[in-house]
C-alpha positions in Angstrom: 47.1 13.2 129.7 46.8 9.8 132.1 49.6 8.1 133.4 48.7 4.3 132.9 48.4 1.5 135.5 51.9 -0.2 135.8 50.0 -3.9 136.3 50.5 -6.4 133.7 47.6 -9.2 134.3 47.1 -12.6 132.5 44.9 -12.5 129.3 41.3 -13.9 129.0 40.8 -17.3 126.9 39.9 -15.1 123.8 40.7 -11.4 123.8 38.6 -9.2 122.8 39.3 -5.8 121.6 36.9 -3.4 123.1 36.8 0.1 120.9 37.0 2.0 124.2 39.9 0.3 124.9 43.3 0.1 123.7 45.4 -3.8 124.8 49.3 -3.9 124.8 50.7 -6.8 125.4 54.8 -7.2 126.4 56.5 -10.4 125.5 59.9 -11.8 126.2 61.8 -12.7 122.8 63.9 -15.8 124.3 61.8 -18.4 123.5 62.4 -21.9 124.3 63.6 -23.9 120.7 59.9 -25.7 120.2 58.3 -22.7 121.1 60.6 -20.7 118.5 60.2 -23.1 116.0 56.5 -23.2 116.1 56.8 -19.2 115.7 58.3 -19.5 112.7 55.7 -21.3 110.9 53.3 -19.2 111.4 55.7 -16.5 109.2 55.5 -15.8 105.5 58.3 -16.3 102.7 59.5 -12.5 102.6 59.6 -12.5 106.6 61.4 -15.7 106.5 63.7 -14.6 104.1 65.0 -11.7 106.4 65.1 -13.6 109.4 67.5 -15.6 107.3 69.7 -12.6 106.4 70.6 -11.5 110.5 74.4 -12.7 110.9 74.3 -13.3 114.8 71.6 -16.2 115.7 70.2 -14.2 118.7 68.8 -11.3 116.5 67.7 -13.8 113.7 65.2 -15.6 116.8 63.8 -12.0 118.3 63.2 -11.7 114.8 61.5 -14.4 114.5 59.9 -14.5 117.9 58.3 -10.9 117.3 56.5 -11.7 114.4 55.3 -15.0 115.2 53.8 -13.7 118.3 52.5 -10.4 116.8 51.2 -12.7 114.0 49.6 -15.0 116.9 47.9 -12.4 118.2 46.2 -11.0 115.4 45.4 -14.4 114.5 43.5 -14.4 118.1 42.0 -11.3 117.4 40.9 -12.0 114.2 39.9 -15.9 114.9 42.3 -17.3 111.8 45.1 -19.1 111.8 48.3 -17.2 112.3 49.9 -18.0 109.1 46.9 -16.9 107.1 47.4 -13.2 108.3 48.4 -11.0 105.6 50.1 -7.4 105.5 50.6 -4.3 103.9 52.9 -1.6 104.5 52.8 2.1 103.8 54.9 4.5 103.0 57.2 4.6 106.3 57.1 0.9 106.4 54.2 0.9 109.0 52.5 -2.8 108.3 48.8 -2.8 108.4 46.6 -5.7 108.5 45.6 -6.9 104.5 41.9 -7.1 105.1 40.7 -5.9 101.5 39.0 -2.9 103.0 39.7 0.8 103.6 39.2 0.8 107.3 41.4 -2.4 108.9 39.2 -4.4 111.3 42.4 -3.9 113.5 45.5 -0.9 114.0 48.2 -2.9 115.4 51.5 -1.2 116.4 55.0 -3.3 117.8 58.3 -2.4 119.3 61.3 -4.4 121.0 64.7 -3.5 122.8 66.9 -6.1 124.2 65.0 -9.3 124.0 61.7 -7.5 125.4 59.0 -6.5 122.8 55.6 -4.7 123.3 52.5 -5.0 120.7 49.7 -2.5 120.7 46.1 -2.8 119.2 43.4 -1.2 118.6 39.7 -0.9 116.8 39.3 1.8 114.3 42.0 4.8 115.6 45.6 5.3 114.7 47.9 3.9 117.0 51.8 3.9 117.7 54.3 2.1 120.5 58.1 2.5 121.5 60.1 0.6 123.8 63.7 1.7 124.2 65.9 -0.3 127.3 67.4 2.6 129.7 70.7 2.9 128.5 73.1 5.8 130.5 76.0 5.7 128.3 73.6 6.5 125.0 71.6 9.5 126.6 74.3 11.8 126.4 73.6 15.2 125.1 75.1 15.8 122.1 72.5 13.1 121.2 69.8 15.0 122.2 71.2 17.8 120.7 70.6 16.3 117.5 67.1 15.2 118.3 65.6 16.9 120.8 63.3 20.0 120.7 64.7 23.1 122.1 62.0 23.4 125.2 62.8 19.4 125.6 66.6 20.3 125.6 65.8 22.4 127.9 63.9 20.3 130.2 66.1 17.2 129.9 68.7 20.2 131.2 66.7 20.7 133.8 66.4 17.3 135.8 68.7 16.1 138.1 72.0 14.3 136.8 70.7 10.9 138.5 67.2 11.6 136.3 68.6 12.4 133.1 68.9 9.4 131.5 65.2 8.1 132.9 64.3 11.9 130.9 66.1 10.9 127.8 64.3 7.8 127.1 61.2 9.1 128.4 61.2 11.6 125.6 62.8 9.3 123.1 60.0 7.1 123.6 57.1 9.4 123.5 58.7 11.0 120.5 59.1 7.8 118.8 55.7 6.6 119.5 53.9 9.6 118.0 55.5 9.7 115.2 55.0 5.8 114.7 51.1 6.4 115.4 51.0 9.3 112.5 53.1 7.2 110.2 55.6 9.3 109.2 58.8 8.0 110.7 61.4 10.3 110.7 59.6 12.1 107.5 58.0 14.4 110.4 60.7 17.2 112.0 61.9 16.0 115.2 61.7 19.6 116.7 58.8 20.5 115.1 56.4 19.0 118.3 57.5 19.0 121.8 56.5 16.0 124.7 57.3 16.1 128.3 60.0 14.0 129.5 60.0 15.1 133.7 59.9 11.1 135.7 57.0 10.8 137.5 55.1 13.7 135.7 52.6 12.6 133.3 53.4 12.2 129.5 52.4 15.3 127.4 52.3 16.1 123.5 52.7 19.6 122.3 51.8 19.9 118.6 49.8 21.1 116.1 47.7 18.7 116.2 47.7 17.5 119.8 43.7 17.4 119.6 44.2 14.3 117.8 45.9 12.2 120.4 46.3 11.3 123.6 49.6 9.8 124.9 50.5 7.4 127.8 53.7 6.1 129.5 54.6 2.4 130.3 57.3 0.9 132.2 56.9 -3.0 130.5 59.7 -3.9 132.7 62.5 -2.5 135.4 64.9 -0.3 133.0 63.0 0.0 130.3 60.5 3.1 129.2 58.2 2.9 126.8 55.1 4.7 125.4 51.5 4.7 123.6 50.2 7.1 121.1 46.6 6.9 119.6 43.6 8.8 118.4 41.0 10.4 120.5 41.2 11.1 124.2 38.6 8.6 125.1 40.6 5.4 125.3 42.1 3.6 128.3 44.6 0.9 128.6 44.5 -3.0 129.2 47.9 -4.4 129.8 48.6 -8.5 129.2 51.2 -10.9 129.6 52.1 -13.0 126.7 53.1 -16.3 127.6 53.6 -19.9 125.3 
């Protein structure tokens, strides 16, 4: 498996998606007011309506914030407006783009932590993303007891006590991301696949069908992990900056 550049770069005027090619961009979710408001224009009734049902302001705006800017994205992508982007969602809740065809012109995949999101798109493959913030106090292991493969439990075992936590999210992240590119959510058996989870080794997916996919690590930002999933083994990365 390769280990992806850590440079994030500015995007071109209009991106284009490449085939060859898989872009994920990584945004910051604290958005000025004008920029938030514009952000939520571009959303549809039903997403509106949910942003309205979050209790503390802060998660109603990263609400809001991520789908506006996945849904100005797309809109780049695609060359429509933002607002006129439509979805569907299947059966784990995994949106895909309503284009009235069997094969979306786009695979799109998002994730955010603690005010930080990443997006992920690609051209005709399957493709998943995870972004978890490093947080010590949650990778204990009675947690990864619970979710962790045995050969994972016993490589997370394995690392140094300063390490373990970078191990934890490594593989919480890979896991997450894999199972997000399939689709399945937690429908799939968290120990039934294995991925590597060593810092500074590169990412690695043990399965049955591991022939499928290839699988990269990110680090979007200092403390946080994150990972890509997709079909095929001939893809690389591009990594942009979103900015207002």
């Amino acid at each position: 498996m390769k280990v992806c550049s850590p440079d994030w770069s500015n995007p071109p005027g209009e991106p284009h998606l490449e085939k060859e090619n898989i872009h994920v961009w990584r945004a910051s979710l604290d958005c000025e007011a004008a920029v938030l408001r514009r952000l939520e224009t571009t959303l549809a009734p039903d997403e509106k309506s949910r942003a309205a049902r979050f209790i503390f302001a802060r998660d109603r705006n990263h609400f809001i914030a991520a789908r506006g800017i996945l849904r100005t994205l797309l809109g780049a992508y695609l060359q429509r407006s933002a607002a006129d982007v439509g979805f569907l969602y299947g059966p784990q809740n995994k949106p895909a783009i309503h284009s009235g065809s069997a094969e979306p012109p786009i695979h799109f995949n998002l994730s955010h932590s603690h005010g930080l999101a990443i997006y992920a798109f690609a051209q005709r493959r399957e493709v998943g993303i995870d972004l978890e913030m490093i947080q010590p106090a949650f990778a204990g292991e009675e947690i990864a007891e619970r979710f962790f493969s045995s050969q994972e439990l016993a490589e997370l075992r394995s690392l140094p006590p300063q390490l373990r936590a970078d191990g934890f999210f490594l593989c919480w992240t890979r896991k997450e991301a894999y199972m997000k590119a399939r689709g399945t959510g937690m429908g799939i058996p968290l120990d039934s696949f294995d991925v590597s989870l060593s810092p500074g080794k590169p990412a690695e997916l043990r399965s049955t069908d591991s022939d499928r996919w290839s699988m990269q690590s990110l680090q979007p930002a200092h403390g946080y992990a994150g990972a890509v999933v997709a079909e095929g083994k001939d893809w690389g990365l591009r990594l942009w900056d979103w900015r207002p």
